[in-house]
DOGULO-468182 format. One record per atom (N, C-alpha, C): atom name; y, z, x. Coordinates in steps of 0.1 Angstrom, whole numbers. Example, Ala and Ser with C-alpha at 12.3 -4.5 7.8 and 13.67 -1.06 7.14 Angstrom:
// DOGULO-468182
@at: N | yy: -57 | zz: 78 | xx: 132 $
@at: CA | yy: -45 | zz: 78 | xx: 123 $
@at: C | yy: -33 | zz: 78 | xx: 132 $
@at: N | yy: -22 | zz: 71 | xx: 128 $
@at: CA | yy: -11 | zz: 71 | xx: 137 $
@at: C | yy: 0 | zz: 79 | xx: 129 $
// end
This chain:
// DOGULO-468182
@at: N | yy: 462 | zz: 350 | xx: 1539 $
@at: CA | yy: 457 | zz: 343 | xx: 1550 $
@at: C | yy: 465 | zz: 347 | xx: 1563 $
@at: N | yy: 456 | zz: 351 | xx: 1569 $
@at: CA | yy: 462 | zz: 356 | xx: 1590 $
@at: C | yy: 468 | zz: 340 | xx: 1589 $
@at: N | yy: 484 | zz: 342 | xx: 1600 $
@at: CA | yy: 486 | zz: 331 | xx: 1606 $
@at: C | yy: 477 | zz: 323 | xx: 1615 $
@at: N | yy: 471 | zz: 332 | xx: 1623 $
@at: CA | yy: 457 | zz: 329 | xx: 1633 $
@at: C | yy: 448 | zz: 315 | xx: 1622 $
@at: N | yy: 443 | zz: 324 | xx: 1611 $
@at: CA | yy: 434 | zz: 317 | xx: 1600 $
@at: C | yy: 439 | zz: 304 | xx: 1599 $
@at: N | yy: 451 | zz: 307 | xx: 1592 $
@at: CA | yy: 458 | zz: 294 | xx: 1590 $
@at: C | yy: 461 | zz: 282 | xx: 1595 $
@at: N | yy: 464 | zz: 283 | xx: 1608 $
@at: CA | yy: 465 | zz: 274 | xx: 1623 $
@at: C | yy: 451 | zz: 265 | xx: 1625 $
@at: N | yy: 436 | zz: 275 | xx: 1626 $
@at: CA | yy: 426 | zz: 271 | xx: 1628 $
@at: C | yy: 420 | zz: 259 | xx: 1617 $
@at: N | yy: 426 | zz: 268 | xx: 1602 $
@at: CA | yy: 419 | zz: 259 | xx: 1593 $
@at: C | yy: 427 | zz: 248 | xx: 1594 $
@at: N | yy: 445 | zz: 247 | xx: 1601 $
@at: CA | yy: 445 | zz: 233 | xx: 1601 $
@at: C | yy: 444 | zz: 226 | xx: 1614 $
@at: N | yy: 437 | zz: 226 | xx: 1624 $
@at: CA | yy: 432 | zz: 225 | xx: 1636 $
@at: C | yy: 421 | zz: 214 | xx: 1631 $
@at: N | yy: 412 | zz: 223 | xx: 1620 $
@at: CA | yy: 403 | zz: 220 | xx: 1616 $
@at: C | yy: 404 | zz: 205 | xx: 1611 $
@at: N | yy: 410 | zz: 209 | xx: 1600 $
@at: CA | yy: 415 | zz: 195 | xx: 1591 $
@at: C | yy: 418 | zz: 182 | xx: 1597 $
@at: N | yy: 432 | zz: 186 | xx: 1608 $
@at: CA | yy: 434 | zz: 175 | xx: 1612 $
@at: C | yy: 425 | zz: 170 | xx: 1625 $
@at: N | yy: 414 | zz: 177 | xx: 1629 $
@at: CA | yy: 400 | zz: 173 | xx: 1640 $
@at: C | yy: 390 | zz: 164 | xx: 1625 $
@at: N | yy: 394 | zz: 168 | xx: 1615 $
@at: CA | yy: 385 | zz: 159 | xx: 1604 $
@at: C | yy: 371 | zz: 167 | xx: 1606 $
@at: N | yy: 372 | zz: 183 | xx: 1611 $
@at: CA | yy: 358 | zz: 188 | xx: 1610 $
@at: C | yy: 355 | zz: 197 | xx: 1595 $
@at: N | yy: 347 | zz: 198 | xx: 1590 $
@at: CA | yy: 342 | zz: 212 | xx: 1585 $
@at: C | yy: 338 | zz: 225 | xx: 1589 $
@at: N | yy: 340 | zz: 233 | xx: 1585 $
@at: CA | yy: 334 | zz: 247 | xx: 1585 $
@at: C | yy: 323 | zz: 247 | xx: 1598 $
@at: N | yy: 313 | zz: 237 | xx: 1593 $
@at: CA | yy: 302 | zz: 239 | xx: 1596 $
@at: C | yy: 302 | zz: 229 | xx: 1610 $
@at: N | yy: 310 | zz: 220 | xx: 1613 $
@at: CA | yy: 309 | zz: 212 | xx: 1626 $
@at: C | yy: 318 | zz: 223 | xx: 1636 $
@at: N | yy: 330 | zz: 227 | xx: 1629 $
@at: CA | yy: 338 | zz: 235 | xx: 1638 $
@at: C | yy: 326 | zz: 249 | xx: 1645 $
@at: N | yy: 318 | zz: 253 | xx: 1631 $
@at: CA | yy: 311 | zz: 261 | xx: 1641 $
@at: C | yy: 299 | zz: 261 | xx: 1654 $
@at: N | yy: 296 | zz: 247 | xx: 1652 $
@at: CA | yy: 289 | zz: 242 | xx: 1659 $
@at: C | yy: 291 | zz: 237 | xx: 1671 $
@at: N | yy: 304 | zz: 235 | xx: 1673 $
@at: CA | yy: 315 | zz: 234 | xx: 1681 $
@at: C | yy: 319 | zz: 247 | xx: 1694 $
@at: N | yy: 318 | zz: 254 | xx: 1683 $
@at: CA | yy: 321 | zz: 267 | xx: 1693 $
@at: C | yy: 309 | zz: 279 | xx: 1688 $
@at: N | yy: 299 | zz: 267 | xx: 1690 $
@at: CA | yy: 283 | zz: 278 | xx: 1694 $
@at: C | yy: 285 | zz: 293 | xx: 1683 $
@at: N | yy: 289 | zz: 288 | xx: 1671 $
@at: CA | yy: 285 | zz: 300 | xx: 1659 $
@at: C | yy: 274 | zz: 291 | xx: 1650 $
@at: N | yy: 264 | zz: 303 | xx: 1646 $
@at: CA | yy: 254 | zz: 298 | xx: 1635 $
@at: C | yy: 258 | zz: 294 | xx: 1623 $
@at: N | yy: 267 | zz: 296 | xx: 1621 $
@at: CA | yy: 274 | zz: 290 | xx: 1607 $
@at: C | yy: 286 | zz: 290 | xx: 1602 $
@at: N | yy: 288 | zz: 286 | xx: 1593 $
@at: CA | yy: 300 | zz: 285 | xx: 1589 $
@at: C | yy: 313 | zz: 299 | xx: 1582 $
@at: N | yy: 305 | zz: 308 | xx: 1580 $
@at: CA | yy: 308 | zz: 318 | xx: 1572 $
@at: C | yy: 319 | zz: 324 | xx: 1583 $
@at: N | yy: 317 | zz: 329 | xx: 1596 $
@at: CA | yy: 326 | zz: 333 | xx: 1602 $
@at: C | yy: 335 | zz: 327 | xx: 1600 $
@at: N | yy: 337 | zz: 312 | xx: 1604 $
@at: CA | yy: 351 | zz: 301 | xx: 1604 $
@at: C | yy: 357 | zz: 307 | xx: 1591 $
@at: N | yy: 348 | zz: 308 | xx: 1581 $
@at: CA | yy: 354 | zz: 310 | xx: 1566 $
@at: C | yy: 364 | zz: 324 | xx: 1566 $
@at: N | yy: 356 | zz: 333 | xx: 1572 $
@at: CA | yy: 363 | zz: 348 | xx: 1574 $
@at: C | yy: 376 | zz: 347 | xx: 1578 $
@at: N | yy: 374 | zz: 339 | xx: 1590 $
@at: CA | yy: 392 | zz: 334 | xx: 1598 $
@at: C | yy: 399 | zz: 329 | xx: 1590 $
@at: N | yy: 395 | zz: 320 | xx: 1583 $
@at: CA | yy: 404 | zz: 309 | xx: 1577 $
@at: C | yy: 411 | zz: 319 | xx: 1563 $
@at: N | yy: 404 | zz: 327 | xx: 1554 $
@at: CA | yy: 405 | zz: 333 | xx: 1545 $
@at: C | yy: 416 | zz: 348 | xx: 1551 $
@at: N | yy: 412 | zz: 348 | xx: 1562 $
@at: CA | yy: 420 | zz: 361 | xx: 1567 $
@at: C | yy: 415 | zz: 373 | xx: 1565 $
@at: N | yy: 403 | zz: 373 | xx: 1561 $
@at: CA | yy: 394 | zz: 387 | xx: 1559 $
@at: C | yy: 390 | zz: 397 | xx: 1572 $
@at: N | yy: 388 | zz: 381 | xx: 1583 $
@at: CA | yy: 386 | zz: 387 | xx: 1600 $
@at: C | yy: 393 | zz: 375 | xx: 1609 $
@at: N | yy: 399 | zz: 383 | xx: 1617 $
@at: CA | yy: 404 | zz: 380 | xx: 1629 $
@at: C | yy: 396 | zz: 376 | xx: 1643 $
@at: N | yy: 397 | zz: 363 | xx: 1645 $
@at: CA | yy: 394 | zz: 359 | xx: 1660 $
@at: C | yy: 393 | zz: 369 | xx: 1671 $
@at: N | yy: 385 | zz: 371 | xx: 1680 $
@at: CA | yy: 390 | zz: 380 | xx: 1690 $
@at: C | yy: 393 | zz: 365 | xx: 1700 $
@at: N | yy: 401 | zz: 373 | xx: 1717 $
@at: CA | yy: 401 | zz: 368 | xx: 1720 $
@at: C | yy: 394 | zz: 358 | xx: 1728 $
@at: N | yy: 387 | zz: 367 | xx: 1733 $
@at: CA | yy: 373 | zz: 352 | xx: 1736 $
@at: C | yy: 369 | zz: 342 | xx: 1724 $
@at: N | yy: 369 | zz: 343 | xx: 1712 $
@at: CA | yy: 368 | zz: 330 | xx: 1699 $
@at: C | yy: 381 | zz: 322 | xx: 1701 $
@at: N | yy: 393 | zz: 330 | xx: 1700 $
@at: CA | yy: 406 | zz: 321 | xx: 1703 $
@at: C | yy: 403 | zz: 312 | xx: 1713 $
@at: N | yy: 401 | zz: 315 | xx: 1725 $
@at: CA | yy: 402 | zz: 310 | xx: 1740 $
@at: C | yy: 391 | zz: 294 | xx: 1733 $
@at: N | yy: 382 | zz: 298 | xx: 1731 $
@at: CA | yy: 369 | zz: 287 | xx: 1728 $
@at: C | yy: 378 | zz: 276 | xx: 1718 $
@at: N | yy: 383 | zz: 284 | xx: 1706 $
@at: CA | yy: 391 | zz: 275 | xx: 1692 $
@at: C | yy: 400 | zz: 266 | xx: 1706 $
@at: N | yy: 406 | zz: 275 | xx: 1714 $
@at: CA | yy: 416 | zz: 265 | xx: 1716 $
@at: C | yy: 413 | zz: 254 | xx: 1728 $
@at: N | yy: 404 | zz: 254 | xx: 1732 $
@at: CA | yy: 397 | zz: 248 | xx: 1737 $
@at: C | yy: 391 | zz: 232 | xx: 1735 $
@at: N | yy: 386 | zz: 237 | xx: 1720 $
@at: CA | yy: 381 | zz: 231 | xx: 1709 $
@at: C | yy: 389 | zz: 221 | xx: 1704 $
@at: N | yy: 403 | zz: 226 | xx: 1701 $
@at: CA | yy: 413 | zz: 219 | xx: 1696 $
@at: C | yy: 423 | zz: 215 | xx: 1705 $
@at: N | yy: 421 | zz: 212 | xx: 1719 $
@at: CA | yy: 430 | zz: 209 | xx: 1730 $
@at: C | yy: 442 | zz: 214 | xx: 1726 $
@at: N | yy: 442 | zz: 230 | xx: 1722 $
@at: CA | yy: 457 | zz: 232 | xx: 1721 $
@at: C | yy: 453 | zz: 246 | xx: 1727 $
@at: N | yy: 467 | zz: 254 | xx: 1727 $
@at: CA | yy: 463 | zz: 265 | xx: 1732 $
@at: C | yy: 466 | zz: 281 | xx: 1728 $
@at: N | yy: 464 | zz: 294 | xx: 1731 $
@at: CA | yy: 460 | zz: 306 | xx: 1723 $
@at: C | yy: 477 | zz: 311 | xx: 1713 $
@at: N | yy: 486 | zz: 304 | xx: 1721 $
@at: CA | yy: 501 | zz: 307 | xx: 1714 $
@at: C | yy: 499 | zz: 299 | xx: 1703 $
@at: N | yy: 497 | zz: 284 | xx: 1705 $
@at: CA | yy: 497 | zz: 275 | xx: 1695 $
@at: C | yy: 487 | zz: 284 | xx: 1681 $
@at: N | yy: 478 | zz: 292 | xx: 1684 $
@at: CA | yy: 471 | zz: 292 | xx: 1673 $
@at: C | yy: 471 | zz: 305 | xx: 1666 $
@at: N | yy: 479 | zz: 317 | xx: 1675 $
@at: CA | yy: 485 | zz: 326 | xx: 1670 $
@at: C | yy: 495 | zz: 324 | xx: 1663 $
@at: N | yy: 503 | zz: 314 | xx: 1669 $
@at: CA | yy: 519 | zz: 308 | xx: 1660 $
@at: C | yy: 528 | zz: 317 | xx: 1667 $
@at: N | yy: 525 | zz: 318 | xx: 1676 $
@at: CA | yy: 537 | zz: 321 | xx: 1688 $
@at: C | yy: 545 | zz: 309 | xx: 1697 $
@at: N | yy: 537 | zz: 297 | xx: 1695 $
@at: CA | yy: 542 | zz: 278 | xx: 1699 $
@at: C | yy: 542 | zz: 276 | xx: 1688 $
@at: N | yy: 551 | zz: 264 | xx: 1685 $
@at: CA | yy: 548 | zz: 252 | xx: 1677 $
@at: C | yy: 534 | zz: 245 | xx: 1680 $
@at: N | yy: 530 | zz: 239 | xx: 1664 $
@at: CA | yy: 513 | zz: 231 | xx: 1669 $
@at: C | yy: 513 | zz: 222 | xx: 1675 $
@at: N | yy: 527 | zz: 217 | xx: 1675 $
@at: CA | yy: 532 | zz: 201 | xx: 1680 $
@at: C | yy: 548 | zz: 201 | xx: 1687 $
@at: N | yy: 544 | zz: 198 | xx: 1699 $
@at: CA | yy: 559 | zz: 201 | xx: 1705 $
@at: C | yy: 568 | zz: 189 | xx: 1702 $
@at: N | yy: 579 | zz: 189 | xx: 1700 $
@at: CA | yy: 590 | zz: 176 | xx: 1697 $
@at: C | yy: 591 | zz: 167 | xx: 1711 $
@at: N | yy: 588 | zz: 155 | xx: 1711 $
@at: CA | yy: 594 | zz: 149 | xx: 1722 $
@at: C | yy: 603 | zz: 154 | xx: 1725 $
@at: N | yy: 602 | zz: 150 | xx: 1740 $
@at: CA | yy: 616 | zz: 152 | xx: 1750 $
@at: C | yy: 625 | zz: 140 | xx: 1747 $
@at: N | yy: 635 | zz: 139 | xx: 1751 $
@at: CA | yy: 646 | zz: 126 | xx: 1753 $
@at: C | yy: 637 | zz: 117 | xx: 1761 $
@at: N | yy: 634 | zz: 106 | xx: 1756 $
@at: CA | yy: 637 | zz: 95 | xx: 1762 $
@at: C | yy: 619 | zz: 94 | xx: 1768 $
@at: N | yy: 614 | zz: 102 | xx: 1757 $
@at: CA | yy: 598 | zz: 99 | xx: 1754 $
@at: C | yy: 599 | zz: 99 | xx: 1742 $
@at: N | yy: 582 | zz: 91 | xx: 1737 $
@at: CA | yy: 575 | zz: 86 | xx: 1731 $
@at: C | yy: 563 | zz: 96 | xx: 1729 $
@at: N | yy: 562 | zz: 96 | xx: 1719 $
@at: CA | yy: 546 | zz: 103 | xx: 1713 $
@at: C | yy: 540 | zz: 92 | xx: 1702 $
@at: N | yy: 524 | zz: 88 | xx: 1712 $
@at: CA | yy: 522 | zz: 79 | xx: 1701 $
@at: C | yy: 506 | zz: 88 | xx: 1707 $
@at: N | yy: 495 | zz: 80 | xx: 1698 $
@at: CA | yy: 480 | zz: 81 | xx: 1698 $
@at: C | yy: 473 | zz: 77 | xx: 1712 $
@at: N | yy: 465 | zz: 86 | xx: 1715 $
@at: CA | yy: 460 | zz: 82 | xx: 1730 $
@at: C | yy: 451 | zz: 66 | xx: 1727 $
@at: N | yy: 443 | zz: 62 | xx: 1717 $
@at: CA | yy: 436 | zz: 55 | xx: 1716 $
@at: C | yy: 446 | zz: 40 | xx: 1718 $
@at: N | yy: 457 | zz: 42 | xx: 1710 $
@at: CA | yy: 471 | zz: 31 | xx: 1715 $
@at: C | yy: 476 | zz: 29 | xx: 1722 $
@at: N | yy: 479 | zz: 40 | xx: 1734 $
@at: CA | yy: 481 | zz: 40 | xx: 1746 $
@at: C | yy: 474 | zz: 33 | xx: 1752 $
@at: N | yy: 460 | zz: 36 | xx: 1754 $
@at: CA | yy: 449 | zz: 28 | xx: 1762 $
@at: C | yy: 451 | zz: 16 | xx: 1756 $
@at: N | yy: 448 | zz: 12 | xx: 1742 $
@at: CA | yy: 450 | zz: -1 | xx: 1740 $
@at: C | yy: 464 | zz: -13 | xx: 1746 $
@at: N | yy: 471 | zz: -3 | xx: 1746 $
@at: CA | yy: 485 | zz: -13 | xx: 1754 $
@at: C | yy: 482 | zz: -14 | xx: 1772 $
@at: N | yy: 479 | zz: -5 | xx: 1774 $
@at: CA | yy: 478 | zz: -5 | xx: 1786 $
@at: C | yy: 462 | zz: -17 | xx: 1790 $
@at: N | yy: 456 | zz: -17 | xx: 1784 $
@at: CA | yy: 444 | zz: -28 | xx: 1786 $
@at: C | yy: 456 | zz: -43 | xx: 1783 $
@at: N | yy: 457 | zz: -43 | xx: 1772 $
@at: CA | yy: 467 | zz: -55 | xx: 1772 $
@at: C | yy: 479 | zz: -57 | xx: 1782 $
@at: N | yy: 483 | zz: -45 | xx: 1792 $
@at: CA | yy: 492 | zz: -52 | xx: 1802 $
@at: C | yy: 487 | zz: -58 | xx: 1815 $
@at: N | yy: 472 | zz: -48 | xx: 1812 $
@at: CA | yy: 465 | zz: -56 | xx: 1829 $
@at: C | yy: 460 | zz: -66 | xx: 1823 $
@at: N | yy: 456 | zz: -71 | xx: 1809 $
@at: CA | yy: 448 | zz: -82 | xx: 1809 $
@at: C | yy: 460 | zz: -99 | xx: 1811 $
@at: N | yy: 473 | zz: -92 | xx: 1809 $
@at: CA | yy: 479 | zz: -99 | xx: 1813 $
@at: C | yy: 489 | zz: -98 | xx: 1822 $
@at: N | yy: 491 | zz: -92 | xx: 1832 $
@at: CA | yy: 488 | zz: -92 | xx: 1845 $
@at: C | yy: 477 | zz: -95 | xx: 1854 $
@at: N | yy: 465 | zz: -97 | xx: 1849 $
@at: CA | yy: 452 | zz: -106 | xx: 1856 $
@at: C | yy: 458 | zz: -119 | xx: 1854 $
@at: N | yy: 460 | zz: -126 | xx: 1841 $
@at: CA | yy: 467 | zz: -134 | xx: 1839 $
@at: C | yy: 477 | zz: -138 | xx: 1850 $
@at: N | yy: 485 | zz: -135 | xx: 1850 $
@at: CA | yy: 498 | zz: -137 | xx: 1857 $
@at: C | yy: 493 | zz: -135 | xx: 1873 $
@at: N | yy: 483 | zz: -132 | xx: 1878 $
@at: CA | yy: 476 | zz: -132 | xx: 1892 $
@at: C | yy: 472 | zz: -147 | xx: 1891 $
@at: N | yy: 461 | zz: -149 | xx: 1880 $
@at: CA | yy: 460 | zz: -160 | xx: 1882 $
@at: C | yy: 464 | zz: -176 | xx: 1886 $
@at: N | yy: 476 | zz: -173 | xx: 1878 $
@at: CA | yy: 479 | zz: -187 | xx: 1879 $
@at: C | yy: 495 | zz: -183 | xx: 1890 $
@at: N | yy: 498 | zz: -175 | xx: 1895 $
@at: CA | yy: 503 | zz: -170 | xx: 1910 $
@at: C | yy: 493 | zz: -178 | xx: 1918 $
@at: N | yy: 477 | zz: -172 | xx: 1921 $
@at: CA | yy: 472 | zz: -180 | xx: 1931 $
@at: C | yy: 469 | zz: -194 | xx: 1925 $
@at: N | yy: 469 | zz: -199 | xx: 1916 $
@at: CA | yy: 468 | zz: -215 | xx: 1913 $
@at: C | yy: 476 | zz: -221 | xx: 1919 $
@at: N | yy: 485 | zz: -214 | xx: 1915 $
@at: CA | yy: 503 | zz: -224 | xx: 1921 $
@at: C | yy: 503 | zz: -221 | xx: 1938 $
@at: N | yy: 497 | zz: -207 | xx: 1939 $
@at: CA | yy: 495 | zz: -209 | xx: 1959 $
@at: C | yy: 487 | zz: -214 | xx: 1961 $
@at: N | yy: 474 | zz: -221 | xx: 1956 $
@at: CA | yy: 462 | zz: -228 | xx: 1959 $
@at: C | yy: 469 | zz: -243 | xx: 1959 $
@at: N | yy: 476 | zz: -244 | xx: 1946 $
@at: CA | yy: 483 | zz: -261 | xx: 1952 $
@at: C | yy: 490 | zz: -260 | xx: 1961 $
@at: N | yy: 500 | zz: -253 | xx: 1962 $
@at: CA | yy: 511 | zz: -253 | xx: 1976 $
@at: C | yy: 502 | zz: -255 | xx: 1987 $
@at: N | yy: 496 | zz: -248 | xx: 1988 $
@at: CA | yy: 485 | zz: -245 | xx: 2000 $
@at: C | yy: 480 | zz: -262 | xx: 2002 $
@at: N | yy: 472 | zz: -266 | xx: 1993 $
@at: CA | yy: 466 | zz: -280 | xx: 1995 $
@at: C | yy: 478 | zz: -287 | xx: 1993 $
@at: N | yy: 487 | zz: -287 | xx: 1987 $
@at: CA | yy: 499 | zz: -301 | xx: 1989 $
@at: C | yy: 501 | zz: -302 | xx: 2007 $
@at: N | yy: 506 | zz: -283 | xx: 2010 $
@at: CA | yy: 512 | zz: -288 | xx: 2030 $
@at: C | yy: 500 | zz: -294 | xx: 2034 $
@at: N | yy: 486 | zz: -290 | xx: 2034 $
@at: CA | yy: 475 | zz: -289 | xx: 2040 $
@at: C | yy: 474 | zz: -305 | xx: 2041 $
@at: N | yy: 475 | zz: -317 | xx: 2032 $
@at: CA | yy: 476 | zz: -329 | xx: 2029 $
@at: C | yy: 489 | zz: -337 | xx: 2033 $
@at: N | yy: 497 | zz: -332 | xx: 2038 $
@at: CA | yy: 509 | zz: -336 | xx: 2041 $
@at: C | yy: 517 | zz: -336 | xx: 2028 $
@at: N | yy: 519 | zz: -337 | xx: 2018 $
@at: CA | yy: 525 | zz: -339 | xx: 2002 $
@at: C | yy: 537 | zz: -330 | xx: 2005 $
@at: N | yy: 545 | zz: -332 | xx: 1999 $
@at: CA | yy: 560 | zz: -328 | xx: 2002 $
@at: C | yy: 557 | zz: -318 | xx: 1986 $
@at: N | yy: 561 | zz: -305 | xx: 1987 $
@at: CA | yy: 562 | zz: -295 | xx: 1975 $
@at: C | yy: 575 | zz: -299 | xx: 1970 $
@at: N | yy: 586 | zz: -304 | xx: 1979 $
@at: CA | yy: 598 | zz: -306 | xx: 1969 $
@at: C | yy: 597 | zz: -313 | xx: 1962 $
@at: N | yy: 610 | zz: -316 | xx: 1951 $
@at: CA | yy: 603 | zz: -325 | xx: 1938 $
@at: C | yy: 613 | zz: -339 | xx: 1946 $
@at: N | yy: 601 | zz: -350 | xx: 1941 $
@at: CA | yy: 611 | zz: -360 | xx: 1945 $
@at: C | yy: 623 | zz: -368 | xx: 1935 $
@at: N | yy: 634 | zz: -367 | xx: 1941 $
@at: CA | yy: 648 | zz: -373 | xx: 1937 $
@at: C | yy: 647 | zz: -389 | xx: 1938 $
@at: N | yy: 652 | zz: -397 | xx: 1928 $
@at: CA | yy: 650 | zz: -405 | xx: 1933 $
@at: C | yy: 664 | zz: -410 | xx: 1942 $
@at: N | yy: 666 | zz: -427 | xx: 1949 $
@at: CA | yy: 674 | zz: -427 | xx: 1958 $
@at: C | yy: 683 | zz: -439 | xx: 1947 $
@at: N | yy: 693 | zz: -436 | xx: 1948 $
@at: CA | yy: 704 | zz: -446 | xx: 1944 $
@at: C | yy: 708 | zz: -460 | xx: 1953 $
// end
């Protein structure tokens, strides 16, 4: 098996496609070509690579195996799943809406305590 083959077929795997979605993917009638690649019988040209890597948000080094398929975090990042990312970040505005909220509540009473004369300081009592 071509390194090329190899990279694609796990491109493949970890996209959770088959043969036959990958080719559908990048506009081939069938699966048999993907198979050629993957088995190492035939070689990608480069316009197929360009499309694979396209396909697989990676790119023509990654799939020759001239990159790594996965680059190592830097210092002082994180690699996690985009789907988790989004989901944390929905949970920081949903509470940060939160924390707007009850910011203008507490300026909506301030606001109506001076507006009424009401003293916002707390009252002490007198000895």
């Amino acid at each position: 098996m071509s390194i090329a083959g190899e990279k694609i077929r796990k491109y493949r795997e970890l996209m959770g496609w088959s043969q036959d979605e990958l080719a559908e993917k990048i506009k081939r009638r069938d699966k048999q070509t993907i198979s050629a690649w993957e088995t190492g019988k035939r070689d990608p040209s480069l316009k197929e690579l360009i499309k694979l890597a396209e396909v697989f948000n990676a790119t023509v080094a990654q799939l020759i195996g001239e990159a790594p398929m996965f680059e190592e975090p830097r210092e002082n990042y994180v690699m996690m799943k985009k789907d988790d990312l989004i989901e944390l970040q929905r949970k920081a505005l949903e509470m940060e809406e939160e924390r707007i909220k009850d910011l203008k509540e507490q300026l909506d009473k301030a606001l109506g305590q001076a507006e009424s004369g009401e003293s916002t300081e707390p009252h002490t009592p007198l000895e």
